[in-house]
Backbone as JSON, one array per atom type, in Angstrom:
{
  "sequence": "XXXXXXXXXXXXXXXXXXXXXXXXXXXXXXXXXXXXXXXXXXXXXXXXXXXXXXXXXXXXXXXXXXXXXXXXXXX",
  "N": [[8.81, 1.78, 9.96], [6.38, 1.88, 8.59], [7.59, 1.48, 5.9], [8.48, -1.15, 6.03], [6.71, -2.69, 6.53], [5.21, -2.38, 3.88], [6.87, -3.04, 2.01], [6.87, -5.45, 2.54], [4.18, -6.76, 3.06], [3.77, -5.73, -0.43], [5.72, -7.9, -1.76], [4.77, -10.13, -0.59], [2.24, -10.05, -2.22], [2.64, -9.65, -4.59], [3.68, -12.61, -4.66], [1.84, -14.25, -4.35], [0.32, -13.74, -6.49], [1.84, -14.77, -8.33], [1.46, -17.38, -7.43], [-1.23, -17.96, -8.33], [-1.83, -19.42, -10.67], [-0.29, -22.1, -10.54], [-1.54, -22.73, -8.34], [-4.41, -23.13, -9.14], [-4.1, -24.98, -11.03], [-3.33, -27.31, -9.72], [-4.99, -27.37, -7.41], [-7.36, -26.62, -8.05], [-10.51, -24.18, -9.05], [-11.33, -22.66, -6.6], [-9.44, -22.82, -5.04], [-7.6, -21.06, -6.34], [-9.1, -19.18, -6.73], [-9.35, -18.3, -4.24], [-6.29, -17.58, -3.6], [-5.93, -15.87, -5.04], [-7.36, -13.81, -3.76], [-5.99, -13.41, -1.33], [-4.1, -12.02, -2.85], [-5.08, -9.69, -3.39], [-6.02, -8.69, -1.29], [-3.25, -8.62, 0.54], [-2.66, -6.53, -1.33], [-4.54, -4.59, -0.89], [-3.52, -4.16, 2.09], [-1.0, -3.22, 1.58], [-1.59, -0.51, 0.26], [-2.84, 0.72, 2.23], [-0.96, 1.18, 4.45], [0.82, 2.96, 3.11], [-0.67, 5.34, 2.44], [-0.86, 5.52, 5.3], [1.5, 6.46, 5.78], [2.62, 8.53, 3.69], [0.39, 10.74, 5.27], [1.7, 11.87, 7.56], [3.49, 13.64, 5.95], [2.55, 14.98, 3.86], [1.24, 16.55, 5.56], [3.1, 18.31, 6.56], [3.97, 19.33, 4.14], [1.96, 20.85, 3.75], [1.21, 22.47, 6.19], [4.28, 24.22, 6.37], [3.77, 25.42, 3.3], [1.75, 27.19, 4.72], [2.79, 28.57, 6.15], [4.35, 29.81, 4.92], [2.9, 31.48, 3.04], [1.76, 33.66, 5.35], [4.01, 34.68, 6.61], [4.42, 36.14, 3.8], [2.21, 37.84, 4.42], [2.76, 39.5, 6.41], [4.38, 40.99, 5.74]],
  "CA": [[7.96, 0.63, 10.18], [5.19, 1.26, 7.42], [7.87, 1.31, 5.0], [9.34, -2.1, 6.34], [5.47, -3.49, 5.76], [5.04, -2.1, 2.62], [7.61, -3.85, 1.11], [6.34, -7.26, 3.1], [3.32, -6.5, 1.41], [3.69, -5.85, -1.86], [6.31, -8.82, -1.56], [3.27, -11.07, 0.05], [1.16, -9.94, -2.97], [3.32, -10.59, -5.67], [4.08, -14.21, -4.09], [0.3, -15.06, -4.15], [-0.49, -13.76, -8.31], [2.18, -15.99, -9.23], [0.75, -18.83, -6.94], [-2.29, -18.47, -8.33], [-2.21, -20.49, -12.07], [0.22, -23.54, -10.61], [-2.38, -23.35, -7.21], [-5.68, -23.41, -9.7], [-4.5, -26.15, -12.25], [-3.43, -28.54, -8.79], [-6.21, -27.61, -6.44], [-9.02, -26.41, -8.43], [-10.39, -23.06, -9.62], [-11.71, -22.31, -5.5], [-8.43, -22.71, -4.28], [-7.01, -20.32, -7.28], [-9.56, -17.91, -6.26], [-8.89, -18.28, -3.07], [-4.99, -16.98, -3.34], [-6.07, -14.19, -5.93], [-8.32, -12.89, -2.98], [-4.94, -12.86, -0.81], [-3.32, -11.13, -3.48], [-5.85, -8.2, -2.87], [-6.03, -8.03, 0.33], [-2.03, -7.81, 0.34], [-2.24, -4.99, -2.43], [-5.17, -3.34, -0.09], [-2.87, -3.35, 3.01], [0.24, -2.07, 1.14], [-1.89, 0.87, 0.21], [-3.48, 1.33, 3.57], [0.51, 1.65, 4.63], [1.4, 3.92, 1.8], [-1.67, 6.16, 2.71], [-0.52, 6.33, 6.49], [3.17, 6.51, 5.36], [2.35, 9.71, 3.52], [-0.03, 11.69, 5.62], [2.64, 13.25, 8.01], [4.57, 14.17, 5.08], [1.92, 15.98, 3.25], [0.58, 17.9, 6.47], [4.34, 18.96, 6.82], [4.01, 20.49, 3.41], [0.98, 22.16, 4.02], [2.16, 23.75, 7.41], [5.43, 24.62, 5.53], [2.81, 26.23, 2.72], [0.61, 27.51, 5.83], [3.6, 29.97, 7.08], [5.03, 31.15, 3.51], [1.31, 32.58, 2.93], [1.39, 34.17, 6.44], [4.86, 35.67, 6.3], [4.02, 37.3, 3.08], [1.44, 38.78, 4.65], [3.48, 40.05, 7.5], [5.37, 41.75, 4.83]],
  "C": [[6.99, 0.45, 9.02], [6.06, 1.52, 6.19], [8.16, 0.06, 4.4], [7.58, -3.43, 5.86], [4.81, -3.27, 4.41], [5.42, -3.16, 1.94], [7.3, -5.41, 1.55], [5.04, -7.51, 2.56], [3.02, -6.9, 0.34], [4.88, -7.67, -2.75], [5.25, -10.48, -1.78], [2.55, -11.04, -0.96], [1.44, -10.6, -4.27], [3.53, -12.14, -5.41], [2.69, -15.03, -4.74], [-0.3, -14.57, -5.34], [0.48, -14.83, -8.69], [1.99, -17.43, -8.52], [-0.44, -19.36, -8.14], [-2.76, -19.43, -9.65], [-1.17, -22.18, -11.26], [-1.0, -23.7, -9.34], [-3.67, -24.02, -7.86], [-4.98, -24.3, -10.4], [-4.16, -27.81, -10.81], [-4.53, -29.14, -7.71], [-7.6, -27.18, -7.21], [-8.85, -24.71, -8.73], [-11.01, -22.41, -8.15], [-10.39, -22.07, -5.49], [-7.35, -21.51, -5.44], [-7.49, -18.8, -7.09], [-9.2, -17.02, -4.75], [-7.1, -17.74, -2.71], [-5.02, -15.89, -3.84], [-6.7, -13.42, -4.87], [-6.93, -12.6, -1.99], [-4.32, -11.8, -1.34], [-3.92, -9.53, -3.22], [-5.5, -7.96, -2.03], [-4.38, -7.74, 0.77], [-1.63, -6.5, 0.12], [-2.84, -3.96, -1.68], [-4.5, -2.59, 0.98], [-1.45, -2.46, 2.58], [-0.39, -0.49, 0.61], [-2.59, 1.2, 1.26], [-2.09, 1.61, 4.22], [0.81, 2.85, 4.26], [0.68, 5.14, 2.34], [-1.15, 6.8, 4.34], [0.85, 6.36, 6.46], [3.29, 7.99, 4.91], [1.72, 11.07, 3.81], [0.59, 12.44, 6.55], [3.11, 13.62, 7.09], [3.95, 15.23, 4.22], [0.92, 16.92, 4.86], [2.03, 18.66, 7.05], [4.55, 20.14, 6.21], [2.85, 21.8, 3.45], [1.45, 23.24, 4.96], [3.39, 24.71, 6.39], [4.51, 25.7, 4.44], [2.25, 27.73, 3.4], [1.39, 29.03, 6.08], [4.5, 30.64, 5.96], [4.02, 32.53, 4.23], [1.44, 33.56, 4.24], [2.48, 34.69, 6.64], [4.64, 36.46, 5.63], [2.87, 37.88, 3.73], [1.8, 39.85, 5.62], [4.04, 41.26, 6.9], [4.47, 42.88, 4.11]]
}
């Protein structure tokens, strides 16, 4: 699922930088700003995705880490 919005996203983000020079020379330099601020907020949620996309995966490796260390010690 947050891979499937990622890519809708970063998709969504790209869409709305190359809006934003034919939107500013038809509507004005508001309405230009006004799609560049989408474009953020796009780029912000594809890395608020990314971020919870990756934190099971790095507390997997830790654990995984967690029980080397603690075998060798067994040993």
């Amino acid at each position: 699922m947050m891979k499937t919005l990622r890519i809708l996203f970063t998709i969504l983000s790209a869409l709305c930088v190359a809006a934003v020079i034919p939107i500013g020379s038809l509507f004005g330099f508001y309405w230009a700003l006004v799609v560049a601020g989408g474009a953020l907020l796009f780029f912000g949620l594809m890395l608020a995705c990314k971020r919870a996309q990756e934190a099971p995966d790095e507390a997997k490796k830790e654990d995984e880490a967690l029980k080397k260390q603690f075998d060798n010690l067994k040993e």
